[in-house]
VOROMI-707022 format. One line per field, with one value per atom (N, C-alpha, C, O): residue number from 1; residue in three letters; atom name; x, y, z. Coordinates in steps of 0.2 Angstrom, whole numbers, m for minus. Example, Ala and Ser with C-alpha at 12.3 -4.5 7.8 and 13.67 -1.06 7.14 Angstrom:
num: (1; 1; 1; 1; 2; 2; 2; 2)
residuo: (ALA; ALA; ALA; ALA; SER; SER; SER; SER)
atomo: (N; CA; C; O; N; CA; C; O)
x: (66; 62; 66; 71; 64; 68; 64; 67)
y: (m28; m22; m16; m17; m11; m5; 0; 6)
z: (39; 39; 39; 42; 35; 36; 39; 40)
END
This chain:
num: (1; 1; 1; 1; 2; 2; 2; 2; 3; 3; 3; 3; 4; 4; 4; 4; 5; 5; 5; 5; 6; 6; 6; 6; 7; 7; 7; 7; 8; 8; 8; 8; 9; 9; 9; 9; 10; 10; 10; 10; 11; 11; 11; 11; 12; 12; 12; 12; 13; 13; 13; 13; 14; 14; 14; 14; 15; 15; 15; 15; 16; 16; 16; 16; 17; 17; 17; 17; 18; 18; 18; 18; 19; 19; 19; 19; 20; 20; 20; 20; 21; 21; 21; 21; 22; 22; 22; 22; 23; 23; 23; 23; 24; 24; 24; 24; 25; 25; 25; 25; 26; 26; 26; 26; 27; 27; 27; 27; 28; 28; 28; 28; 29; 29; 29; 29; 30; 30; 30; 30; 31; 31; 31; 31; 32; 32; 32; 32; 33; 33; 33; 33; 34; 34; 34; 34; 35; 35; 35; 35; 36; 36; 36; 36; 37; 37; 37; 37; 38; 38; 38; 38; 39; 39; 39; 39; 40; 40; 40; 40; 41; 41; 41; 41; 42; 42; 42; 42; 43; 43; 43; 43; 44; 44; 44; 44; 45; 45; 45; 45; 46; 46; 46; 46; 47; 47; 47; 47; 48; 48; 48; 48; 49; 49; 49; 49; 50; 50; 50; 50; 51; 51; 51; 51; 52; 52; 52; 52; 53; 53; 53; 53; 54; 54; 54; 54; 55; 55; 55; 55; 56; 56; 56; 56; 57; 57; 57; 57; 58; 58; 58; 58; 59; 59; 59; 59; 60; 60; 60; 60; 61; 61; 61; 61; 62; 62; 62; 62; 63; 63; 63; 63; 64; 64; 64; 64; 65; 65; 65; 65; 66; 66; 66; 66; 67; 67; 67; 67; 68; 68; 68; 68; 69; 69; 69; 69)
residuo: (UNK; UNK; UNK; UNK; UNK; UNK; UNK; UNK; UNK; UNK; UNK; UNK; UNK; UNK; UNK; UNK; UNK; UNK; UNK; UNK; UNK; UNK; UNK; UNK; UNK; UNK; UNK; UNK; UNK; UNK; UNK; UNK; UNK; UNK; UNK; UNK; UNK; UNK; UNK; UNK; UNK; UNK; UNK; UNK; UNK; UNK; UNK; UNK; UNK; UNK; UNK; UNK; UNK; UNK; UNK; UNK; UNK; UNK; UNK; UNK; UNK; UNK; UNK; UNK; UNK; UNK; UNK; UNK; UNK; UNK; UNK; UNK; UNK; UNK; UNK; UNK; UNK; UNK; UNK; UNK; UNK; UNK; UNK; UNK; UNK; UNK; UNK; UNK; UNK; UNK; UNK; UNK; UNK; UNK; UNK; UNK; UNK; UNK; UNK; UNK; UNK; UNK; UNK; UNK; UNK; UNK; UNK; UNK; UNK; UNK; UNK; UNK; UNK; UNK; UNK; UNK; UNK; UNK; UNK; UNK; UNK; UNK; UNK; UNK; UNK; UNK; UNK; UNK; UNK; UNK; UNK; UNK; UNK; UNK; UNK; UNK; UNK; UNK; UNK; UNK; UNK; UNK; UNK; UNK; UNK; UNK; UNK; UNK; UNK; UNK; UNK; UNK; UNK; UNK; UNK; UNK; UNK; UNK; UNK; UNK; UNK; UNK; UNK; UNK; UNK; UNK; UNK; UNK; UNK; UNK; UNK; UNK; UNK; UNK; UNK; UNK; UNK; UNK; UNK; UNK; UNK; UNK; UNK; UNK; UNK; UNK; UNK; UNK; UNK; UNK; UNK; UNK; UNK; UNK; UNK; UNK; UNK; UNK; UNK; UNK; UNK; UNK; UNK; UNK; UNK; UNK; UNK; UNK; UNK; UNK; UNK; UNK; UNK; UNK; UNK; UNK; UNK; UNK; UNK; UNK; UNK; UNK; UNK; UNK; UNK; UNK; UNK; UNK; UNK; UNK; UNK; UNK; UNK; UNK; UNK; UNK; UNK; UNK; UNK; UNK; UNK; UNK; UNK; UNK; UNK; UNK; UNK; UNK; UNK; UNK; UNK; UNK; UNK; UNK; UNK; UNK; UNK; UNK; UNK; UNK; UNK; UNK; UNK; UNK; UNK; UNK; UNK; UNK; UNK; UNK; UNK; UNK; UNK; UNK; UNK; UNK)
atomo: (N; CA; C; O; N; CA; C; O; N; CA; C; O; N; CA; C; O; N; CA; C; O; N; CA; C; O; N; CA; C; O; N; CA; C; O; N; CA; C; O; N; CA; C; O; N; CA; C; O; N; CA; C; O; N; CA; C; O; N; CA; C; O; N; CA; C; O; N; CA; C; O; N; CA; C; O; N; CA; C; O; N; CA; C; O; N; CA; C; O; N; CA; C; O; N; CA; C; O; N; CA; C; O; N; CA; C; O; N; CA; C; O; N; CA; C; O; N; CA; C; O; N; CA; C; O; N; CA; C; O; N; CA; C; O; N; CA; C; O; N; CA; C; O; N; CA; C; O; N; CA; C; O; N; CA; C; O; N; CA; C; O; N; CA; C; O; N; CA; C; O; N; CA; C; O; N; CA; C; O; N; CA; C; O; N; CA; C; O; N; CA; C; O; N; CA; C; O; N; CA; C; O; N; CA; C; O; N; CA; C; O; N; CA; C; O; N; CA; C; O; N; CA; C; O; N; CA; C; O; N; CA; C; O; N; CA; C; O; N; CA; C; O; N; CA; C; O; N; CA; C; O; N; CA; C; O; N; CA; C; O; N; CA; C; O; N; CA; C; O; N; CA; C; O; N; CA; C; O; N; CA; C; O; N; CA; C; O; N; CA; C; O; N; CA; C; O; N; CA; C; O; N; CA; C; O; N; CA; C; O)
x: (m61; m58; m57; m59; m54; m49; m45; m42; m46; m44; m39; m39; m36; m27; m29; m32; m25; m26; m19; m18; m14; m8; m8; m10; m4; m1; 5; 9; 6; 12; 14; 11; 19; 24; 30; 35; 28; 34; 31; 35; 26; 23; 23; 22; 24; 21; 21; 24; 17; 13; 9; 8; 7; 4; 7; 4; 13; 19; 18; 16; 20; 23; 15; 15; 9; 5; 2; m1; 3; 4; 9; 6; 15; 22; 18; 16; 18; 14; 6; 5; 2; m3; m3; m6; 4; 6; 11; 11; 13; 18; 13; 13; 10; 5; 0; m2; m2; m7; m3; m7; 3; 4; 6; 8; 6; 8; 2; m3; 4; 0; m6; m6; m11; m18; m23; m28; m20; m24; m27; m26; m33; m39; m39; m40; m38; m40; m34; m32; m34; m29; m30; m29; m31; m34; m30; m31; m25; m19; m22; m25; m20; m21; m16; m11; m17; m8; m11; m8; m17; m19; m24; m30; m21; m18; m12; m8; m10; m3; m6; m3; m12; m13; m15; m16; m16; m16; m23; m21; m29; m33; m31; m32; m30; m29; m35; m38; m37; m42; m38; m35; m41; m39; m42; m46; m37; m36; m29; m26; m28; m24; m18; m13; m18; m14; m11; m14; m6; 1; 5; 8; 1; 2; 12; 13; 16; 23; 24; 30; 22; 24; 23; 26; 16; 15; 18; 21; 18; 24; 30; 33; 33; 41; 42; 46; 33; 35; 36; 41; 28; 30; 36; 35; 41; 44; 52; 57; 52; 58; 56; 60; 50; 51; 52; 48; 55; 56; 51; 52; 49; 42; 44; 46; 39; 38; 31; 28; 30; 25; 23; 28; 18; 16; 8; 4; 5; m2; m8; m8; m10; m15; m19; m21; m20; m25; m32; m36)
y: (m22; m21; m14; m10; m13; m4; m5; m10; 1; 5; 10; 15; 9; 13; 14; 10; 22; 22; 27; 31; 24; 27; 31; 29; 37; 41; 38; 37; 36; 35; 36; 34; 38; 40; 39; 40; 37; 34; 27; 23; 26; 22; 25; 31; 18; 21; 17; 17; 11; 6; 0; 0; m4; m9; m13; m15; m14; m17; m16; m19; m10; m5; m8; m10; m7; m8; m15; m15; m20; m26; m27; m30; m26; m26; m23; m26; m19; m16; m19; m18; m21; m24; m32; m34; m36; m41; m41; m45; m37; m35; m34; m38; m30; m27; m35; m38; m37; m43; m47; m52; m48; m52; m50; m54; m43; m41; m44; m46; m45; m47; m44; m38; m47; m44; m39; m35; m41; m38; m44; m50; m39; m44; m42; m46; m35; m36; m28; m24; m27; m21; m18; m22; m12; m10; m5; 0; m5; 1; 2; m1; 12; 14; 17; 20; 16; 21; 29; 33; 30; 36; 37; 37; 39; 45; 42; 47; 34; 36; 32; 33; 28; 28; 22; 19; 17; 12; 10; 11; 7; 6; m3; m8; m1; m7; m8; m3; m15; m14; m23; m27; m23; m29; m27; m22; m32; m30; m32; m37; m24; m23; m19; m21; m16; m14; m8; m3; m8; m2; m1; m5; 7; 10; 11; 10; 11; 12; 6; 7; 0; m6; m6; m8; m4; m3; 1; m2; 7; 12; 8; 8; 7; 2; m3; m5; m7; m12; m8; m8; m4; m1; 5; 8; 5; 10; 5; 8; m2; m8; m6; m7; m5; m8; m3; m3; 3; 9; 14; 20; 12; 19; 22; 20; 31; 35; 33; 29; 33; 32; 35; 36; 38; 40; 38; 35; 39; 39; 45; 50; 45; 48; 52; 49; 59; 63; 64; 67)
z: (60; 54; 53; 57; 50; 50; 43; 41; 41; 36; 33; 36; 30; 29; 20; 16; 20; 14; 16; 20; 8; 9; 1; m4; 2; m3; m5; m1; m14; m17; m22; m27; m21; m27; m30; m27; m38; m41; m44; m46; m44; m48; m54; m55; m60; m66; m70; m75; m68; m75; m70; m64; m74; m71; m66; m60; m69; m65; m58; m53; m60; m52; m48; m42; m51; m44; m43; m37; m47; m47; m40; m35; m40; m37; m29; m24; m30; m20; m20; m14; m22; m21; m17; m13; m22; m19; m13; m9; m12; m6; 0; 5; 0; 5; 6; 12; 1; 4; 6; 9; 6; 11; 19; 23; 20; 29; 33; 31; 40; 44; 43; 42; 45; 47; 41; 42; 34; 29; 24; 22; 25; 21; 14; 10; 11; 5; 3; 7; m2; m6; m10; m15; m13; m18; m21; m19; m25; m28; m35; m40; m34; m40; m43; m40; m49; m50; m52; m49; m56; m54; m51; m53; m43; m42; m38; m36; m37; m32; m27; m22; m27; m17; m19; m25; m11; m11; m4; 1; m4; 2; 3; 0; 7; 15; 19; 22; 21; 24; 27; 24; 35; 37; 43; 44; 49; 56; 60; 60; 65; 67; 62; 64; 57; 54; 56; 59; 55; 58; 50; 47; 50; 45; 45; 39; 48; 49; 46; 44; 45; 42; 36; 32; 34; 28; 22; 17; 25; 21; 21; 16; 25; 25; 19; 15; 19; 17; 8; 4; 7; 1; m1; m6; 2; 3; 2; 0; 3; 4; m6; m11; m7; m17; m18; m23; m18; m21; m21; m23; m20; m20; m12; m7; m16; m11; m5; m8; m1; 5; 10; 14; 12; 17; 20; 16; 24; 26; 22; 25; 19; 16; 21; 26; 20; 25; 21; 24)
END
């Protein structure tokens, strides 16, 4: 199991994190999803996740994305 946690930006209400919460639970290999609007970020936990599809996927709804440091 392995863990992703992304920075985002351009969220602003419930909606918005509703909308990438369900987008991400469905990519392959994720078990569970956790988005917050404040601060913007988003934790991924599954197996085998490829951070570069993640961000794409939240990135196809209009938001900013990147990998979190």
């Amino acid at each position: 199991m392995s863990r992703i946690e992304l920075a985002i930006e351009g969220m602003s209400c419930d909606h918005c994190t509703a909308r990438v919460r369900k987008a991400l639970e469905e990519a392959d290999g994720v078990k569970s999803v956790e988005v917050s609007l404040d601060p913007g970020s988003a934790v991924i936990d599954g197996d085998a996740l490829d951070p570069e599809v993640l961000v794409a996927i939240v990135e196809r709804l209009g938001y900013d994305a990147r990998p979190a440091v």
